[in-house]
N, C-alpha and C positions, 0 to 999 in steps of 0.2 A: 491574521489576527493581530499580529504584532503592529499594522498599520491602525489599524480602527483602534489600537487600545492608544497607542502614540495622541490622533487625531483627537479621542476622548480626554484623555488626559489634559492635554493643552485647553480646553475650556471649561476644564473642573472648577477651576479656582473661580472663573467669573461666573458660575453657575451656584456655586455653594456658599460660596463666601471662606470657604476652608483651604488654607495655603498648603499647596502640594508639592512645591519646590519644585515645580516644571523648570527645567533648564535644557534647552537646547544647546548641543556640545558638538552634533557630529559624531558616528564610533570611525577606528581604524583597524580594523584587521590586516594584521600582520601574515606577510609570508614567507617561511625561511628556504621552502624550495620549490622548485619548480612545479613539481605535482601539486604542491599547492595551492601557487598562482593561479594555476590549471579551474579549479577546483571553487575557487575565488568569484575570476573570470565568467565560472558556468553559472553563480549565486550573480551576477553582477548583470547576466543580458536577460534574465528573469526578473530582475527586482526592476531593471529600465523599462521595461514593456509594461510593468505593472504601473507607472509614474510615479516609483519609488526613487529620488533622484541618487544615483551611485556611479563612482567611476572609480578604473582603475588608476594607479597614481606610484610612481617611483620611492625608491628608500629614500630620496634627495627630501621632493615633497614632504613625506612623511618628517622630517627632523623641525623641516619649516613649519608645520602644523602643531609637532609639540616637540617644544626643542630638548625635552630631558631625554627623549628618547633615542639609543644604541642602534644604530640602523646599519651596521658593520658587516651582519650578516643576514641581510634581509635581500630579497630580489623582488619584491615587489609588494603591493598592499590593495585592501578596498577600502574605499571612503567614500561613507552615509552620513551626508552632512547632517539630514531630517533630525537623525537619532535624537535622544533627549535621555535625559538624567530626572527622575522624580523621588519620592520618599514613600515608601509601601505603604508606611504605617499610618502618612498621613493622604497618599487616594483614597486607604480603605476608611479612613474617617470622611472624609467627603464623599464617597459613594454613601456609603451608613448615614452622613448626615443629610444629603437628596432622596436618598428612599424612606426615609422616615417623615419625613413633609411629602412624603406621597401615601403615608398612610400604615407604612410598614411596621410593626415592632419587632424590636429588637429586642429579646434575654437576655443579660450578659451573666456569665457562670450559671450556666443553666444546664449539666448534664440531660443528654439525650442516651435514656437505658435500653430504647426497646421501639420499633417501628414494627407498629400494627398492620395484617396484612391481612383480608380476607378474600376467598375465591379468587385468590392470583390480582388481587389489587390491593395499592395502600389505603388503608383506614384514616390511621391518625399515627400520632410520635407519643412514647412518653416518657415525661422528662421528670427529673425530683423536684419538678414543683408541680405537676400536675400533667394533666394529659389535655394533648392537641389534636384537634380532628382536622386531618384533611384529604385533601383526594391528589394532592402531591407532595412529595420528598424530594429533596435534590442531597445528596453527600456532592458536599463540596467539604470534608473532616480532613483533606491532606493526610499527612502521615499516619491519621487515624480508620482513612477510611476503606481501608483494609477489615478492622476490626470492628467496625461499626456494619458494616454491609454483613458481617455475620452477625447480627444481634437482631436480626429480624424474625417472623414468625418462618421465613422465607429466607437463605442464605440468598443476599448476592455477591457473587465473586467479583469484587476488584484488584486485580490482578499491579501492586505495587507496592514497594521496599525501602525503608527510612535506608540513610548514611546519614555519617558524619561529614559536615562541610564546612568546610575553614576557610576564616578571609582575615586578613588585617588590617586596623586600623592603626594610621600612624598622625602626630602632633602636626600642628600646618608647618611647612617648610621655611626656612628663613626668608625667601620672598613667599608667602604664600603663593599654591596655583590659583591660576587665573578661575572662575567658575565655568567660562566657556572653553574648558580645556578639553580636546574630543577624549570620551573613552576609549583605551587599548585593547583589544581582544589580540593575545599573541598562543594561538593556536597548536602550535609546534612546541612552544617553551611551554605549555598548558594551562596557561594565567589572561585572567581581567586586571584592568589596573584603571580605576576611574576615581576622578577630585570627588574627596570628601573634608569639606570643612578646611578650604587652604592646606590640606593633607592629602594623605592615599587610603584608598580603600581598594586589595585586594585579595584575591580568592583564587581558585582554581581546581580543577579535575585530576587528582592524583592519580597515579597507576596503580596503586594497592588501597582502596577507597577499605572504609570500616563500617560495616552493616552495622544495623541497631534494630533491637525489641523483636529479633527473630522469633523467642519466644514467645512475643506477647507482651512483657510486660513492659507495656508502654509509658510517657509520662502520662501525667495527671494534664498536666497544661503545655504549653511551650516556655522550654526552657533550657537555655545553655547550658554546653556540655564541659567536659574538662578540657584547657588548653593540654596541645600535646605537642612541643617545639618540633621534637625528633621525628613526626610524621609530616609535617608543613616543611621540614627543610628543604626537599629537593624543590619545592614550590619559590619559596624566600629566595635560592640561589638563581632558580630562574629572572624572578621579580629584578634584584642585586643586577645581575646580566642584562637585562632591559632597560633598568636604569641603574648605572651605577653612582649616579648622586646620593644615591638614597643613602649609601652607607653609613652616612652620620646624623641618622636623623633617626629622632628618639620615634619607640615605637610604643601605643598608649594601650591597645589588647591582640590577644589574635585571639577571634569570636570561632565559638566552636558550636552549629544546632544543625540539632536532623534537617533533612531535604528529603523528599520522597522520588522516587523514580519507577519508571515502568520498562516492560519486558523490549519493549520494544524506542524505548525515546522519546514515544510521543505522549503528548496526554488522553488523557480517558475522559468521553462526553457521549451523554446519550443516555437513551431508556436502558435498562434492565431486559433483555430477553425473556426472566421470568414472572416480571412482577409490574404488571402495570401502573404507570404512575411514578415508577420510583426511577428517577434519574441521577447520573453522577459528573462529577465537573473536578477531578483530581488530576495527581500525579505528573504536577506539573516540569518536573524534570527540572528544577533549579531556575525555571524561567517564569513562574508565576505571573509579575509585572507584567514582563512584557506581553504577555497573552491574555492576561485576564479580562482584560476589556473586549476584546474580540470573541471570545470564549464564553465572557457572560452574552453578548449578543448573542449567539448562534443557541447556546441553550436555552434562550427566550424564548427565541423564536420557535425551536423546537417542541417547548411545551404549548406555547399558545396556537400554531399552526397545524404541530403533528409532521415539518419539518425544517431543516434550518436552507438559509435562503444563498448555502453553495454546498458544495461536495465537501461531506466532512466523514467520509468512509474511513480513511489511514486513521482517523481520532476516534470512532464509535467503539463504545466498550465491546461490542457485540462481534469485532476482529479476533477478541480473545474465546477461550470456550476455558472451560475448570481447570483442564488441564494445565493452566499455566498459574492458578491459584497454589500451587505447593509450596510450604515456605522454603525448603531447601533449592528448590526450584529460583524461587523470587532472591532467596538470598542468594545463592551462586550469580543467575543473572546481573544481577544489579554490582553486582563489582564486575562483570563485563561490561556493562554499561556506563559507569559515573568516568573510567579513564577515554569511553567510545564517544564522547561529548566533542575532545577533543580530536580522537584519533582521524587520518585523512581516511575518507570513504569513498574509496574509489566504485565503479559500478560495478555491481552482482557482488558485492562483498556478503560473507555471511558471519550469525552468531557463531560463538565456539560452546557456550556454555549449553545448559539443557538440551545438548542435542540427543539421537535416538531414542526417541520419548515413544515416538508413534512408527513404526516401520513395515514395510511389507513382509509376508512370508518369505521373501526372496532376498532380503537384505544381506543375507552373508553368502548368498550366493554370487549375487552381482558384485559385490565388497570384493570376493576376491576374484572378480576380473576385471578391476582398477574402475570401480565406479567410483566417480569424485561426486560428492552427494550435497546439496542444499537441502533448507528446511523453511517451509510453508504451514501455516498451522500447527507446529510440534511433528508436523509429517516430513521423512526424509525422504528427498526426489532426487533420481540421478541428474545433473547436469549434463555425464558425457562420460565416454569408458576412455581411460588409459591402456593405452596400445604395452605391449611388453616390449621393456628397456626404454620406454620414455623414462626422462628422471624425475620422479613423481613430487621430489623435494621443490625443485626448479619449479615446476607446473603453478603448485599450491600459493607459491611466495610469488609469481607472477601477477603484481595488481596494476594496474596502468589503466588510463584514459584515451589510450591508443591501440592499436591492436592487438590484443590478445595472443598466448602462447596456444590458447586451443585452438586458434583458427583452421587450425590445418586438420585438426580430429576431427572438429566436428562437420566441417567440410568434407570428410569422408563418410559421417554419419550420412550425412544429408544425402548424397550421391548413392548409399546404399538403397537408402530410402525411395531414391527414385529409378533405382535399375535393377533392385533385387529385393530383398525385405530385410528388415527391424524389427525387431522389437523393444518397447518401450515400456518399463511397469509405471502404470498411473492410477494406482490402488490408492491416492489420498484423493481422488473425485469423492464428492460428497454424494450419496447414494441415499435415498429414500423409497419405500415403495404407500404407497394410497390406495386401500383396495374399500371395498362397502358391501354389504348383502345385496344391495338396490343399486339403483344410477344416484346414491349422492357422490361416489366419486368423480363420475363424470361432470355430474353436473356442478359440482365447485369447482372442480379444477377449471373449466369451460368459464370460470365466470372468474378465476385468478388467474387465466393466461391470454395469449393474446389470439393465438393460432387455432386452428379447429382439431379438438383431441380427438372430437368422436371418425375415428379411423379404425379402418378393418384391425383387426386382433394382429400383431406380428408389426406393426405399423410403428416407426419412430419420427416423431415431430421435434424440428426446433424452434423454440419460443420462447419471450420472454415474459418474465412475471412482470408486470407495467406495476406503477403507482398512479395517482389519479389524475398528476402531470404527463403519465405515456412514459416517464423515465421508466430504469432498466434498476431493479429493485434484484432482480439474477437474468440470467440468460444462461437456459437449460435445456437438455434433449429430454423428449418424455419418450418410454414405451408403452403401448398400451399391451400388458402381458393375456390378459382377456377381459371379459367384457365389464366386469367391475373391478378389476384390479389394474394400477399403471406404475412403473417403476423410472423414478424421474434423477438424472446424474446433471448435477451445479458440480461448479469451480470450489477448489478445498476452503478456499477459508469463507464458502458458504453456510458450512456446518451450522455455527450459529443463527447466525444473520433470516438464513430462509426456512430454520426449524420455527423461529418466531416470527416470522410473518406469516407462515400458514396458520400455525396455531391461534395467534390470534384472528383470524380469520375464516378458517374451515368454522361451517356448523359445529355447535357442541351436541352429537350423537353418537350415540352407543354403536350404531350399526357401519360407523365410518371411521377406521383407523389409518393414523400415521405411524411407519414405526423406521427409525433411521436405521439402515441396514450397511451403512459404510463399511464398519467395521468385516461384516460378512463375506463381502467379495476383495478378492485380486482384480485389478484391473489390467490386461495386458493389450495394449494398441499395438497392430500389427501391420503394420506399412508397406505396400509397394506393390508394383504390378507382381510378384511373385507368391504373395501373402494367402492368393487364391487357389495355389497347388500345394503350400503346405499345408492349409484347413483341409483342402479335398480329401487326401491322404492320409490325414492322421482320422477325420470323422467320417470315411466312405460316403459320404453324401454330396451330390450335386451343390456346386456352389458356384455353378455359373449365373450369370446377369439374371436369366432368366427364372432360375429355379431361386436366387437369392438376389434383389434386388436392392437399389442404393436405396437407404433409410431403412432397411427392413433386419427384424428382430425375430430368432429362430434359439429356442433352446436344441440343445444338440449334445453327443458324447464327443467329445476330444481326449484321444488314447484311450486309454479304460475308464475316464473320469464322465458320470452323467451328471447330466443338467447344468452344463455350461452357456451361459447367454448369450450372442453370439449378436453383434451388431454390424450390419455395414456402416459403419462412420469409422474416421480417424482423428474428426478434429485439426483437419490441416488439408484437405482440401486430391492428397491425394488418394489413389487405391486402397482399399485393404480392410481391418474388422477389428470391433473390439472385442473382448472376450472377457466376462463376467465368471471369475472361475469362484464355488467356495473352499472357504481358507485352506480347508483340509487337503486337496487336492491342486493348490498351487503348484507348489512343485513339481509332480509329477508332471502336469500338464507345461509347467515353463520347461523342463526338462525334453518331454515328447517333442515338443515346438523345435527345440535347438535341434534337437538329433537331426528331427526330420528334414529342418531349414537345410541342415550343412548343404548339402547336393545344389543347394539355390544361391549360395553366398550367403545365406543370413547371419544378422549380428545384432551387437546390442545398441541400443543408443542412448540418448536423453533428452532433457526439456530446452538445450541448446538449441538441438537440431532440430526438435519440433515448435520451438518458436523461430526460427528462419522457414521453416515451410508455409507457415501458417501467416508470418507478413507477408510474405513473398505473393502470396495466393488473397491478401487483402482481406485476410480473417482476422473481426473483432472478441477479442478479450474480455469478459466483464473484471472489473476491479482496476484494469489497464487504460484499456479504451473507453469500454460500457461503464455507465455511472448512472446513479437516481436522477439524473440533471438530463440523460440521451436518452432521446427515443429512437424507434426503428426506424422512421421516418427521415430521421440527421443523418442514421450512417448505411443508406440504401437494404434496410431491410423490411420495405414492406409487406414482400414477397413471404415473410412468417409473420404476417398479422392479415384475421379474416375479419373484415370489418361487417362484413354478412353474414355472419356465419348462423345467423338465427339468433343469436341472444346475446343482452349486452355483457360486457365484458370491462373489467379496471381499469380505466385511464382512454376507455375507446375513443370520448367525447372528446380529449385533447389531440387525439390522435385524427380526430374528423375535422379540427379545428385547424390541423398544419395538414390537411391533404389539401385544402380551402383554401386554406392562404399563402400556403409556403414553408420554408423552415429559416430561420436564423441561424444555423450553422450546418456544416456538411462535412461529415468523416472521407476524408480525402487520404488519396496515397503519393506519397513523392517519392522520387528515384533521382538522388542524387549525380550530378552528370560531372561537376568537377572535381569532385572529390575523389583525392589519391589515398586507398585504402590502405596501404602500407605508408607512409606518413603522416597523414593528415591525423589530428584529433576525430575520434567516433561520434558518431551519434548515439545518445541511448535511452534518454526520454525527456520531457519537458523541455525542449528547446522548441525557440519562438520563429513560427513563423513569419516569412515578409511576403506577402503582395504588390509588385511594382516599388516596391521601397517602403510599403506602410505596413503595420504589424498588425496580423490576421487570427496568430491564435498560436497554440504550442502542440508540438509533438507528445504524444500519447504510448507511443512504441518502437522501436526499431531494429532492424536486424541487418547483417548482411546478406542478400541474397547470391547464392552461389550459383544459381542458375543465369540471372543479370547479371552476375562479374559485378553487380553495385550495390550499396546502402538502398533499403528501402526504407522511410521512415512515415510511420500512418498518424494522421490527427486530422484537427477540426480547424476550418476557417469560416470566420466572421467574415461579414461585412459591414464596416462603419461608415455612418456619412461624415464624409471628411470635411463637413463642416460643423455638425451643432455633434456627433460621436455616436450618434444614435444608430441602434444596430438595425439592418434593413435585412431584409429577404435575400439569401444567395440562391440564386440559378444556377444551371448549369452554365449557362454563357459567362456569367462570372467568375467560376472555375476554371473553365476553359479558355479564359481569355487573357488571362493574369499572369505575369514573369514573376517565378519564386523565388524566395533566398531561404535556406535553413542556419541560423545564426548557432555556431558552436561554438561557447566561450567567447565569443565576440566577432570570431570570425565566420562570412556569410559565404554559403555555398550554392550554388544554380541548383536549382529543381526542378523537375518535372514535372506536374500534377495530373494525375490519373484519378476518374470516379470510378473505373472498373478495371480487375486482376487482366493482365497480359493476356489474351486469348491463346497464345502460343504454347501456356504454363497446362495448358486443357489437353491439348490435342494431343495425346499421345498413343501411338500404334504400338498395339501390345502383339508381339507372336510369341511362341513357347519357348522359342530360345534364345530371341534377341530382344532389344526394346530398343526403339531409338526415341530418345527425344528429338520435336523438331528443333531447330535451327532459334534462336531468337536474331531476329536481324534487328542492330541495334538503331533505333528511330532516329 
């Protein structure tokens, strides 16, 4: 976004006639440690592959570039020459003065009181001069549009929270700066410093930020707030420290106005889940400028096409659900937030604030046997149990871009999982059931998925919900629990997302309900060739191959508790079942499991160790891997799409169009071959692939596999003609034929490329008291 608004910008002025103060500077990001460099370095072979131009460059560099700056305790920096410097006040006049010569008007001081909604769409606006009919809304209100999205016939939750943000302007300096002086970004010290007017203009992310209008009572308009010296100090001293010319140089304000921000960083874009028509484009997180341009693109496109022309999932409103509209909620967040701008983000890092919002029955059960717990849609998920007497202080404070303090835990999760059993609570799957008096559930769902529902009663199908590109909108198991009713488990932060794409799309009748039942069930995955004598045992019922088959779905008693739903899947490729407990009866039934397990080895795990199974085994993710952008056809699964199945189906017609011609890209797996896992920097997503030396596409996921003794890391490779860029058809031969490099931080590592999981990871001889995996002989 930040490139398209850059690119926009620089032919405002020739376009409008309106002067935007485009200035081309360069930025410099500062690093004062090494983690950071690190961190830099991973921003640095992403922005190259994208032909963003950027390099790494020494503290020396850095002084030569702009000589006021203190480079005494720096180890290193990045420098984007591209960057540019423009004036807010005067794009958003040249944007307003080009869309008004295309027709548009503009109100100015024109209060909007009230957005008209009927039968779940927008009407019209109305405002104190009169009322507007239209058939779309966009809140783009910033700090307002919190409380404008409630002023509808229809609340919509936008989930984001004013602060106070302070920057200072200071008088030009006795040589004035030059105006191609690059801006400073010094991260560590938590300050911007960029030329304003042969002066300084900066700002920065304190560590005790000041929420505003918690209650509501907002400005009237935009408008500055009270200067506050004694809050901006530790910033000042930072700035003073960076440059200490500055000392004697008179300073002319230090501007004080709200800034909006959201739960998570990012900004909010996209329709409304409830209210058709009505779209949002806020909460921009202090970076307005530099997104807006990209941002108003992508929401264009969105309204005029019905979708924007990349993957803009992380930014869709429809990531949040209400739960995260609380103002206590938004206010706590958001001062973890405005200091986490700055803060080093190393991977799997998690929020602190609004956590245990949404938790399992079992949450203080696994709590106290050292579950260290992350959070996904407000839902808390174990990552991995602390053994007794690890030091659990040690653990937590252990963040690095290198090997991990878990390694070794969850490396015995893993191995539990493959020689005896686990269990895993995965109570925050998103859980729906669709049932109808008649076959209309059959027959929508048949016409919103891809794969053939109509299967015997007991039957579990995986498939995806396609859009009319064949992309991957979710990717879900269904059951069909009988002949008109089907109970279908997505990824958690589907909640939103796939409640409103059925809804808008299932018939409107009386005799066909959706009713989300998440909340209703525990979810417990139970892993491993041993998983099949605990069920036996605790439910007396046959539950061999034969009497209980892989994909197949049996309610059944577990312990004293009935009507347990009882699936063969695990979602990672090994042995074992899920089990659909209600809430009332969690316990007892996690309880039975453990007792009965002991005799087997079993234990607990987490989403650690079920995501190294599930790469390791070449299993795609929606929201990871799966995107509106993938079809089944890119990442070898056509094997859950029936293109005959009798009747057509969403997105069949693109999906017939790439059996025909091909696909332009292909979900591949690498297996790192020189990379030293106890020094080397990790892999852990987005990092760019190489093809023979030329860059093919970026990793999607990765884990260690403890089975390979290596990194596996899964993504997508292009093919470009390496003369005019044009993307061409990948084959298998050009998979197979191709020498890889996995670029981390700058540094390239050999790869392997595999289209298909290890068949060795398959084969395993079960008997009753031993299990051996075979051998992987390494290729």
């Amino acid at each position: 976004m930040a490139d398209y608004s850059n690119k926009l910008y620089q032919q405002l002025e020739q376009e409008t006639g309106v002067q935007t103060g485009y200035m081309k500077t360069g930025s410099i990001s500062l690093a004062q440690t090494q983690d950071r460099l690190i961190s830099l370095k991973r921003i640095a072979s992403s922005l190259n592959v994208m032909g963003i131009p950027c390099e790494i460059i020494t503290p020396k560099q850095v002084a030569q570039l702009h000589p006021l700056i203190n480079i005494h305790d720096l180890v290193g920096a990045m420098y984007v020459p591209e960057d540019a410097l423009v004036s807010s006040a005067n794009v958003s006049l040249a944007l307003a003065t080009a869309a008004s010569r295309n027709g548009v008007q503009i109100h100015e001081r024109t209060s909007v009181s009230h957005v008209l909604i009927q039968k779940g769409r927008v009407t019209g606006v109305e405002t104190d001069r009169g009322k507007i009919q239209c058939q779309y809304f966009v809140n783009c209100a910033g700090q307002w549009a919190y409380e404008l999205g409630h002023s509808g016939d229809e609340p919509v939750n936008i989930p984001l929270h004013a602060c106070e943000h302070f920057y200072l302007l200071t008088h030009p300096l006795k040589e004035p700066l030059a105006s191609s002086v690059p801006t400073i970004v010094d991260p560590d010290g938590r300050i911007y410093i960029r030329n304003w007017q042969g002066g300084i203009l900066s700002g920065g992310f304190e560590k005790n930020p000041k929420p505003l209008f918690t209650e509501g009572r907002n400005q009237l308009e935009i408008q500055n707030l009270q200067e506050d010296w004694d809050h901006f100090e530790p910033l000042l001293s930072s700035l003073l420290r960076r440059m200490p010319d500055l000392e004697a140089l008179q300073i002319m304000q230090l501007v004080n106005c709200p800034e909006s921000f959201t739960p998570d960083m990012r900004c909010i874009m996209g329709e409304s889940p409830t209210v058709r028509g009505y779209f949002v484009l806020a909460g921009m997180n202090s970076a307005g400028i530099s997104y807006g341009g990209g941002a108003g693109k992508y929401l264009a496109e969105w309204m005029v096409n019905g979708y924007p022309s990349e993957n803009v999932w992380p930014l869709d409103l429809k990531r949040f659900g209400t739960l995260q509209s609380s103002r206590t909620f938004l206010r706590h967040r958001v001062m973890e937030v405005m200091p986490l701008m700055c803060d080093l983000k190393v991977p799997r890092w998690d929020f602190q604030t609004g956590r245990q919002l949404r938790t399992s029955p079992l949450y203080d059960r696994l709590d106290a046997q050292g579950a260290r717990w992350m959070e996904k849609h407000g839902f808390e998920r174990v990552k991995y149990f602390v053994p007794p007497g690890k030091d659990l202080l040690d653990l937590d404070q252990s963040k690095t871009f290198y090997k991990p303090d878990w390694f070794d835990i969850v490396g015995s999760e893993v191995k539990c999982c493959k020689e005896a059993v686990c269990v895993i609570d995965m109570s925050s799957f998103t859980k729906f059931e669709i049932s109808s008096t008649g076959d209309q559930a059959l027959e929508s769902l048949q016409y919103l998925f891809s794969n053939d529902l109509d299967v015997p009663v007991g039957h579990v199908v995986h498939t995806g919900m396609l859009n009319e590109k064949g992309g991957y909108e979710n990717d879900c198991s269904i059951a069909r629990l009988s002949k008109r009713s089907f109970f279908m488990i997505s990824p958690t932060d589907q909640q939103v997302h796939c409640w409103a794409w059925l809804k808008n799309r299932l018939p409107n009748d009386s005799n066909l309900t959706m009713e989300d039942v998440t909340w209703k069930y525990t979810a417990l995955n139970l892993i491993g060739p041993r998983a099949v004598d605990v069920l036996s045992e605790l439910s007396y019922a046959p539950i061999t191959p034969e009497h209980f088959p892989s994909l197949f779905c049996k309610e059944m008693s577990v312990g004293y508790a009935n009507g347990i739903r009882v699936m063969s899947i695990t979602h990672t490729g090994e042995p074992g079942f899920m089990l659909y407990i209600p809430i009332e009866y969690a316990l007892h039934v996690y309880n039975e499991v453990m007792n009965m397990g002991q005799k087997y080895g079993i234990r607990n795990a987490g989403y650690y160790a079920l995501r190294s199974l599930r790469i390791e085994k070449f299993f795609a993710f929606w929201g990871q891997d799966l995107d509106a952008f993938t079809t089944p056809m890119e990442c070898g699964r056509e094997f859950q799409v029936k293109l005959d199945k009798g009747m057509q189906f969403v997105g069949q017609e693109a999906l017939l169009e790439q059996k025909q011609n091909g696909v332009y890209k292909r979900f591949t797996m690498f297996i790192l071959e020189d990379h030293d896992t106890d020094m080397d920097l990790w892999p852990w997503w987005g990092e760019p692939i190489f093809r023979n030396g030329r860059y093919v596409g970026k990793t999607t996921s990765s884990a260690y596999s403890y089975t390979l003794e290596r990194h596996v890391c899964l993504g997508f490779v292009h093919h470009f003609d390496e003369k005019t860029g044009e993307e061409l058809v990948v084959t298998t031969d050009f998979i197979n034929q191709g020498e890889y490099e996995i670029d981390i931080a700058g540094q390239r590592f050999q790869a392997k490329a595999k289209l298909y999981p290890f068949s060795s990871l398959f084969t395993q001889r079960r008997r009753k008291d031993e299990v051996e995996l075979s051998g992987y002989q390494r290729e």
